[in-house]
C-alpha positions as CSV (number, residue, x, y, z in Angstrom):
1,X,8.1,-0.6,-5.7
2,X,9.8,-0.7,-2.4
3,X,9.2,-2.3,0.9
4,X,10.8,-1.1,4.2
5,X,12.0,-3.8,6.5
6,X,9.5,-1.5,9.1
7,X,7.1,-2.2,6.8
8,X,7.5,-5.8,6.6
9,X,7.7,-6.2,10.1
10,X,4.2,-4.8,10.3
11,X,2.6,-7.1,7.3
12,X,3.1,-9.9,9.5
13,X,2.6,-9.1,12.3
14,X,-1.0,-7.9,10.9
15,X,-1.3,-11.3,8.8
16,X,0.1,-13.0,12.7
17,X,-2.8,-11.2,15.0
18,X,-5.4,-11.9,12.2
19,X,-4.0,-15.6,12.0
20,X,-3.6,-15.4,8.4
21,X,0.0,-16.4,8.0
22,X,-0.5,-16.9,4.0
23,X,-2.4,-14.3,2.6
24,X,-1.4,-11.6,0.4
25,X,-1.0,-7.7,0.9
26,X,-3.3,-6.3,-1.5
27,X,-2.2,-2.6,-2.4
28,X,-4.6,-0.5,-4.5
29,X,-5.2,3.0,-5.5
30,X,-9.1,4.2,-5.6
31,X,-10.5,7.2,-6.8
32,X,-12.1,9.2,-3.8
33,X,-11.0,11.6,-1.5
34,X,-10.5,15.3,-1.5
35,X,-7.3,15.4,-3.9
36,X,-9.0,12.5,-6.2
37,X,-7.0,9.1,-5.3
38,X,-6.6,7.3,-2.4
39,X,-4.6,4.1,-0.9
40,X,-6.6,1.1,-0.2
41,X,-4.3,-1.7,1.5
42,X,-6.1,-5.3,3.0
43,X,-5.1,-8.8,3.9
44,X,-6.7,-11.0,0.9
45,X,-6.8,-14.8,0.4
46,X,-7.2,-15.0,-3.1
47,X,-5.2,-13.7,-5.7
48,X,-7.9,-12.1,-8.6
49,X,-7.6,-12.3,-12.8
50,X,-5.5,-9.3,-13.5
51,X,-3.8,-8.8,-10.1
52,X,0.3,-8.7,-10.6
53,X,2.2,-10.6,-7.5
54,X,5.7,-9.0,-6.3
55,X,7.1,-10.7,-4.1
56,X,9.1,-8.1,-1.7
57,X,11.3,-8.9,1.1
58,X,9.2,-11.8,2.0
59,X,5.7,-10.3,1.5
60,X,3.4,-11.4,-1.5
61,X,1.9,-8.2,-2.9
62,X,-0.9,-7.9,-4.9
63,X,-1.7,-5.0,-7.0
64,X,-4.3,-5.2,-9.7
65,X,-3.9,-3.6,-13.1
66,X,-5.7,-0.1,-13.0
67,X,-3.3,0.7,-9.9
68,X,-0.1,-0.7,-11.2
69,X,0.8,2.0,-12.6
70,X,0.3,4.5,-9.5
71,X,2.1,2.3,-7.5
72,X,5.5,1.9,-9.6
73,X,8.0,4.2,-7.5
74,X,6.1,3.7,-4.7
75,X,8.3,3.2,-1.2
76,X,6.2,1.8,1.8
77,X,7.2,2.6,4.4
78,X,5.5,1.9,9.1
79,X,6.4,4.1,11.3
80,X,4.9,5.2,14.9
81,X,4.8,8.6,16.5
82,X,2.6,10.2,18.9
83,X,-0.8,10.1,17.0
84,X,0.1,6.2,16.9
85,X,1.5,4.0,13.5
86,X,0.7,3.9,10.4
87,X,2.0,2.8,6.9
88,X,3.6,5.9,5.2
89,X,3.6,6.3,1.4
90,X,6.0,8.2,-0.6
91,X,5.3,8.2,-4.1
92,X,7.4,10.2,-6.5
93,X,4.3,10.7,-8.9
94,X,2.3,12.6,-5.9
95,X,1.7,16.1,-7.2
96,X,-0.3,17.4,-4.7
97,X,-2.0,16.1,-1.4
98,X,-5.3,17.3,0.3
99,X,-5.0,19.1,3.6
100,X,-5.9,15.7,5.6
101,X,-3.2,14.0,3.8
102,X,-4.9,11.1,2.9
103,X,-5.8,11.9,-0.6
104,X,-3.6,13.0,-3.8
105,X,-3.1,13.7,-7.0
106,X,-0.9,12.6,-9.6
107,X,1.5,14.1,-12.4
108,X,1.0,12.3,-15.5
């Protein structure tokens, strides 16, 4: 898994406006959605049984083990364009996304 330094930048400065300097970003994959899975990210306290830490560029992720493997090639990436910012995922195992693009589906 990868981490843009845009990315980063955004982590903390979530974790600074929440005033939760040392928490961990918690990354999952759910099923839902239109395509059938569906990225779950959150500022969390506690690190749960199961949950693998990676630290990455500075950041402490969390990623338990059902999503681990969704999330191996993942690159995460913040950018901002007119509709506003966002965290953008590019996953090499997407096969297909819904029309809203927040869903997908995976080759396996």
């Amino acid at each position: 898994m990868e981490i843009t330094p845009a990315a980063v930048k955004e982590v903390q400065r979530m974790q600074s406006s929440r005033q939760k300097l040392n928490t961990y970003f918690r990354l999952r994959v759910k099923e839902g959605g239109c395509s059938g899975l569906y990225y779950v990210f959150e500022l969390s306290e506690t690190q749960q049984d199961g949950d693998h830490l990676h630290q990455l560029e500075g950041i402490n992720v969390l990623i338990d083990q059902a999503s681990l493997p969704y999330l191996e090639a993942l690159r995460l990436d913040y950018a901002e364009d007119l509709m506003g910012g966002g965290f953008r995922f590019s996953n090499p195992q997407v096969a297909t996304t819904c029309s809203c693009g927040l869903s997908f589906t995976v080759t396996r």
